[in-house]
N, C-alpha and C positions, 0 to 999 in steps of 0.2 A: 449405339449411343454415342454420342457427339460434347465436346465440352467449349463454349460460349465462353471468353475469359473478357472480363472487365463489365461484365452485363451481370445485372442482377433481376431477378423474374419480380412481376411487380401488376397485380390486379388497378390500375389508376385510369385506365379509360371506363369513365360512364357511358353506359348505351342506355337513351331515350326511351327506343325501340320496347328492350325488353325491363327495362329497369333492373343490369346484370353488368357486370363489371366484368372487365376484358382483361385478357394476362398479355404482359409485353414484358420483351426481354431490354430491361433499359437499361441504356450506356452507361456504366457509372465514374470509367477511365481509372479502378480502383483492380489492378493485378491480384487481388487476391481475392476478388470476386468473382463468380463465375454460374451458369445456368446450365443445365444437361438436358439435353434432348435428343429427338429422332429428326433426320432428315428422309421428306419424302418428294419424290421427283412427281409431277404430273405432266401429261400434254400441254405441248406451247397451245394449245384450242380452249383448254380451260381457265388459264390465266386469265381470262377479261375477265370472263363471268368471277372468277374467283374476287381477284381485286376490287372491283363492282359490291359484291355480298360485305365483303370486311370493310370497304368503305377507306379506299388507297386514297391517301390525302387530306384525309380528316381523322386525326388520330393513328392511323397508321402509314407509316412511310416503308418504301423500300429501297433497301441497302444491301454493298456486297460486304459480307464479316471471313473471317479466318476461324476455322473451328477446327478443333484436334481431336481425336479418338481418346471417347471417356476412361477407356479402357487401361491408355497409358497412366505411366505413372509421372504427375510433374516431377518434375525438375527444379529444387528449389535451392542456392545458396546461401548462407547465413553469413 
């Protein structure tokens, strides 16, 4: 498990399609926000198809982020 800081998890893409709201981990630039998840690696072969199905550039973008191990513990100063 993986810890997202400054993002907060956020259903706000409407899909036409299925008439179902889509989870994105949105920027919020807010340090004490943060989203947990799993990173999974796939074949560089399945990225088109992939990005193609979710629909890369309407509604989803791709970005490089910095993620830490959920597992630690922050670090926090007062």
């Amino acid at each position: 498990m993986f810890r997202l800081v400054e993002h907060a998890l956020r259903f706000h893409k409407w899909s036409r399609k299925d008439q179902s709201a889509k989870c994105d981990a949105l920027f919020t630039g807010n340090p004490e926000d943060f989203v947990i998840g799993a990173l999974f690696e796939i074949p560089r072969s399945e990225k088109g198809p992939l990005d193609r199905a979710e629909g890369l550039g309407f509604g989803y973008d791709e970005k490089r982020v910095t993620v830490t191990d959920a597992l630690e513990p922050v670090n926090k100063s007062v």
